[in-house]
C-alpha positions in Angstrom: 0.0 0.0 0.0 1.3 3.6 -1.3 0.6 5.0 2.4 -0.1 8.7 2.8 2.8 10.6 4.7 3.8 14.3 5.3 6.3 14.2 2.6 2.9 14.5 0.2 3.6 16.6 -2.9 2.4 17.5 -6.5 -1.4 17.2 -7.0 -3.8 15.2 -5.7 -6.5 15.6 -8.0 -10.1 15.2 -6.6 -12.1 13.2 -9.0 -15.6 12.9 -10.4 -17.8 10.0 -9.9 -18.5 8.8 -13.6 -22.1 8.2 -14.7 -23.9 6.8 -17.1 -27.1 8.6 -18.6 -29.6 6.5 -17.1 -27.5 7.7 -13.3 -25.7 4.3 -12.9 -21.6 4.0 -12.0 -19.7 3.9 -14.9 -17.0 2.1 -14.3 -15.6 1.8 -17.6 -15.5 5.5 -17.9 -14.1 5.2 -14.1 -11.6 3.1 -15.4 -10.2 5.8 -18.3 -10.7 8.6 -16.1 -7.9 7.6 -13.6 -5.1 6.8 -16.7 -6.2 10.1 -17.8 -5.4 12.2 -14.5 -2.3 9.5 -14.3 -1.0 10.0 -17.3 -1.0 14.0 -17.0 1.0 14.0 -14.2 -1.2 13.4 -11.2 0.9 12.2 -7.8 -2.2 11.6 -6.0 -6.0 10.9 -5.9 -8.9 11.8 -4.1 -12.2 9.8 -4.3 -15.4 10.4 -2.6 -14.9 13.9 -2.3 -17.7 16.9 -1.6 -17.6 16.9 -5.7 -17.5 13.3 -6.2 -21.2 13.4 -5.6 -20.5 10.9 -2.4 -23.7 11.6 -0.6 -25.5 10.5 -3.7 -24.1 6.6 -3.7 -25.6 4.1 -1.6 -23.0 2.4 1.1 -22.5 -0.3 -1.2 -22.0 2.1 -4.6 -19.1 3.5 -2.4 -17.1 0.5 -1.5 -17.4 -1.0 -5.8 -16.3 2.6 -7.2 -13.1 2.7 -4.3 -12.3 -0.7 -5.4 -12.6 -0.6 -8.9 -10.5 3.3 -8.3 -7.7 1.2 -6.2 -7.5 -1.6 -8.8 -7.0 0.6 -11.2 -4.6 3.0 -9.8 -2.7 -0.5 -8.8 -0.4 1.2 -6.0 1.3 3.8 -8.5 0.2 6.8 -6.5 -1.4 7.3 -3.1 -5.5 7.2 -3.2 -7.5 9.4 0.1 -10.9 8.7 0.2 -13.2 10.8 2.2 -14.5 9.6 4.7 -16.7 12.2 6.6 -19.9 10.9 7.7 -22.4 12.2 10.1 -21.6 10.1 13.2 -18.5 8.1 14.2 -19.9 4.9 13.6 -20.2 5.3 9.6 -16.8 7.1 9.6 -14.8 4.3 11.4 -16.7 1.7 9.1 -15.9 3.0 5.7 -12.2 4.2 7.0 -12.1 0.5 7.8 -13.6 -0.9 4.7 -11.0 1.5 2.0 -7.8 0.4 4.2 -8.8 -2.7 3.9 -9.1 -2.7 -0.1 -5.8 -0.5 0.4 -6.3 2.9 0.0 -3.4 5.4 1.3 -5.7 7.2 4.0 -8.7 9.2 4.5 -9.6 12.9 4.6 -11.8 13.9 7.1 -13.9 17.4 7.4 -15.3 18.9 11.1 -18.9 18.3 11.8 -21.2 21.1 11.1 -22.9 20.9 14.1 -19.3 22.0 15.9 -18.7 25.7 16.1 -16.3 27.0 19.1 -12.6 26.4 19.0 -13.0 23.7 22.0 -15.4 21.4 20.5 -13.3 21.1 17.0 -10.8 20.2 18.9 -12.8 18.0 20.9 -14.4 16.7 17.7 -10.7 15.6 16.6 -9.9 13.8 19.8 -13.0 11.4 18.9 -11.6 11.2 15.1 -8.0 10.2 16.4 -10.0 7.3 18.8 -12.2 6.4 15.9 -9.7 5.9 13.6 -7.0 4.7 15.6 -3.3 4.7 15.2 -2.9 3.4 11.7 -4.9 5.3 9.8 -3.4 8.4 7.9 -5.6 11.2 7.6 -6.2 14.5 5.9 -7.8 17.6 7.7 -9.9 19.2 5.0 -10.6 22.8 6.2 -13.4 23.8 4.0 -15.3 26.7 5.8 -17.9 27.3 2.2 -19.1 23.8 2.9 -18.7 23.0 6.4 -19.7 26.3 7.8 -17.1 25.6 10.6 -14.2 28.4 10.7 -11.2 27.1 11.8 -8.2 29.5 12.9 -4.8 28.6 12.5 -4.1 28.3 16.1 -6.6 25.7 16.3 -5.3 23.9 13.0 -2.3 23.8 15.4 -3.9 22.0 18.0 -5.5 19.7 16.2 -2.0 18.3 14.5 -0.2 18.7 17.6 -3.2 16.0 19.1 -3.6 14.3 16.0 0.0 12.3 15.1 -1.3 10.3 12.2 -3.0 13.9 10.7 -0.4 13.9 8.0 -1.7 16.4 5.6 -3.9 19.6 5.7 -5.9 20.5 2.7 -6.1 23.9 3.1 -9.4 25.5 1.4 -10.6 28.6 3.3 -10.9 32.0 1.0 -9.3 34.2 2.1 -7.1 31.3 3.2 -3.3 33.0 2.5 -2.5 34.4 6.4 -3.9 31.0 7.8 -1.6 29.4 5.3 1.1 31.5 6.4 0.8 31.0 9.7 0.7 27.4 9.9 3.8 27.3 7.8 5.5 30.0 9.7 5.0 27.6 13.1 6.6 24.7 11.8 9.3 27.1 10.6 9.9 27.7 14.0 10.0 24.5 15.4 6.6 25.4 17.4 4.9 22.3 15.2 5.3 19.4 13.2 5.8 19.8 9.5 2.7 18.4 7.7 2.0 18.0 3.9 0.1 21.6 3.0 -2.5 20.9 -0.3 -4.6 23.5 -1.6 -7.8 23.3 -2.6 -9.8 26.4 -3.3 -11.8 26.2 -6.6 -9.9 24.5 -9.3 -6.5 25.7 -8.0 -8.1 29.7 -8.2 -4.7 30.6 -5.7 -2.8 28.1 -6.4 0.5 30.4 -7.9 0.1 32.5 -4.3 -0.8 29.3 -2.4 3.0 27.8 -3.2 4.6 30.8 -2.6 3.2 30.7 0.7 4.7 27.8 1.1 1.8 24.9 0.2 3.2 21.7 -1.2 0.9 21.5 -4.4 -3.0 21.2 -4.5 -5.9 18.9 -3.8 -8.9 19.9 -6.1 -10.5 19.3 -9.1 -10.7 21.0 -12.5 -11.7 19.8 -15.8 -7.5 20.5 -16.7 -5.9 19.2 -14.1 -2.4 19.5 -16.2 -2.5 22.7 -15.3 -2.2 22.7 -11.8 0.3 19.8 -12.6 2.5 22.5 -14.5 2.0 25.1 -12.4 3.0 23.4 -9.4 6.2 21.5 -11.7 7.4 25.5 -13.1 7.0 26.6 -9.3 9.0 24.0 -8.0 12.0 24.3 -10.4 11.7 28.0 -9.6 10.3 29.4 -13.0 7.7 31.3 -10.8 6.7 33.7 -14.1 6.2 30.4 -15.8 3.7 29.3 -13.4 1.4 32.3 -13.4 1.6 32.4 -17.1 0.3 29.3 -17.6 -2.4 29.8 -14.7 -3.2 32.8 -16.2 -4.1 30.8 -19.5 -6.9 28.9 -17.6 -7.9 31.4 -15.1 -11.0 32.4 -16.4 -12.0 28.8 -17.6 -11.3 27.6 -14.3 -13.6 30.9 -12.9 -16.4 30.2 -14.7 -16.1 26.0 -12.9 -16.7 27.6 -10.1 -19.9 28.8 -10.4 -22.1 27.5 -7.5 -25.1 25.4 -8.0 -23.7 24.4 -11.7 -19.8 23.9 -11.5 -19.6 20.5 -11.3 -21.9 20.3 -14.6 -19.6 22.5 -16.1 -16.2 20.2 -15.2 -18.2 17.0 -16.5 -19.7 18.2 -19.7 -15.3 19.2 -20.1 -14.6 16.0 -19.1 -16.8 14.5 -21.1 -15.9 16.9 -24.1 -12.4 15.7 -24.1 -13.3 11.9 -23.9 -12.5 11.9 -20.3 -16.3 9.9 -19.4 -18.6 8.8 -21.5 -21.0 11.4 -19.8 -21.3 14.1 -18.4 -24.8 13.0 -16.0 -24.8 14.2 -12.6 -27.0 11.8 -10.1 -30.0 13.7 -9.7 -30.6 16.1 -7.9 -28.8 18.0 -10.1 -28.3 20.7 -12.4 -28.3 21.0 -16.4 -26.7 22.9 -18.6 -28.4 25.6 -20.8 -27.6 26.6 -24.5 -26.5 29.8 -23.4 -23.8 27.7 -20.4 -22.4 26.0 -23.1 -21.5 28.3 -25.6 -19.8 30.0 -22.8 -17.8 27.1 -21.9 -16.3 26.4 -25.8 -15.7 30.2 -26.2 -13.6 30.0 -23.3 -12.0 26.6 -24.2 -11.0 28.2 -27.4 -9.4 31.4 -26.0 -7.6 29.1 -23.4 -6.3 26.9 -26.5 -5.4 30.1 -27.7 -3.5 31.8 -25.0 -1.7 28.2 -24.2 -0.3 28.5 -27.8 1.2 31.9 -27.3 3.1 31.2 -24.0 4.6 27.6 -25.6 6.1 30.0 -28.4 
């Protein structure tokens, strides 16, 4: 098993959940999407996710798509599954059932019922006993969805509690000074050093977000190759280089984030480019209008466009 450590780098790209039309897994299309984020560079996956549609698949639907994910994959990069639930019991079962099938570790987002700084932290006492000492796990700090603020000081606690917490996906906007700060700590030997991913819509910070010291990024977009070239320009220190090419897909990556219909917009992509068969969402779910998609293929084609005058 590729386990999930602090030394976590690159991108970790959040995937879909593949339909078919009539709202069944696809697990063909399940299949081809993971050699296509593989073969553009991806070091990591992340199944199961808030835009993986998990809530929508049944207990069972779960454990075939991680399987047939994790056969797929076949150990060549790490796989996190989410593994948030709304009680400990369904938590500890599926973290259970996906290290079992051999999946790297789970990420794991507070409660929305918790809101002062003592209970998080008290919430993350009962995930450490739930999931016990084995089990690597991600904190996913996503305020838009969770409603749950979390300051860096408590971030702090939480890893300094939390041993087998090996990576933070970092996705509050404005996010920057919390990311700072957490880094800054460890900096200063006041915490442990833990893999920083970024996740805020499609990468939307991700040139600041490694300058601030973040290790790569943990989200999805229809082009994941670009936050795989970003991060590989950043790294070799080409740092133009990696808002140039950002900067290409900024306002393609934008207009994914649209709530209510950005996940219909990264599938109907995805689905464009042969990624899945289709680009269904389980219902309930939104549809695209006329008007949505000639948006999208205007933007596609000034992307194409702007890509070709920075490879020149």
């Amino acid at each position: 098993m590729n386990q999930l450590t602090t030394d976590a780098k690159g991108v970790f790209v959040i995937a879909v959940t593949p339909f078919n039309d009539a709202g069944e897994l696809d697990l063909p299309s399940t299949d081809h999407m993971v050699d296509f984020y593989l073969e553009r560079g991806a070091t990591g996956l992340t199944i199961l996710g808030i835009l993986g549609e998990a809530t929508k698949l049944t207990a069972e639907e779960s454990r075939i798509f991680v399987k047939r994910v994790l056969a797929r994959v076949g150990g060549r990069v790490p796989v996190v599954v989410g593994a948030s639930a709304p009680g400990f019991a369904p938590m500890g079962e599926l973290s259970e059932s996906v290290m079992q099938m051999g999946a790297s570790g789970v990420m794991v987002a507070p409660a929305s019922s918790v809101r002062t700084d003592d209970q998080i932290v008290a919430y993350f006492s009962m995930v450490n006993e739930t999931l016990g000492g084995k089990v690597p796990w991600v904190l996913q700090d996503h305020p838009v969805s969770t409603g749950v603020q979390m300051s860096a000081s408590v971030i702090l606690n939480i890893l300094a509690s939390s041993p087998q917490c090996v990576m933070l996906k970092h996705e509050d906007s404005p996010g920057l000074a919390k990311l700072t700060a957490v880094r800054a700590a460890s900096a200063r030997g006041e915490a442990r050093r833990v893999s920083i991913l970024t996740g805020n819509g499609g990468g939307l910070f991700l040139p600041e977000e490694l300058t601030r010291g973040a290790d790569g990024a943990m989200t999805g977009f229809a082009y994941p190759e670009m936050m795989v070239d970003v991060c590989r320009a950043h790294a070799s220190g080409d740092v133009e280089l990696a808002h140039d090419i950002f900067d290409a897909y900024l306002p393609l990556a934008r207009y994914e984030q649209q709530n209510g219909i950005g996940l219909a917009v990264r599938k109907y992509i995805m689905a464009q480019r042969g990624i899945i068969a289709s680009a269904a969402l389980r219902k309930p779910g939104p549809k695209l209008s006329a008007l949505d998609i000639a948006d999208i293929e205007r933007l596609v084609r000034r992307q194409e466009r702007r890509l070709k005058e920075i490879q020149s």
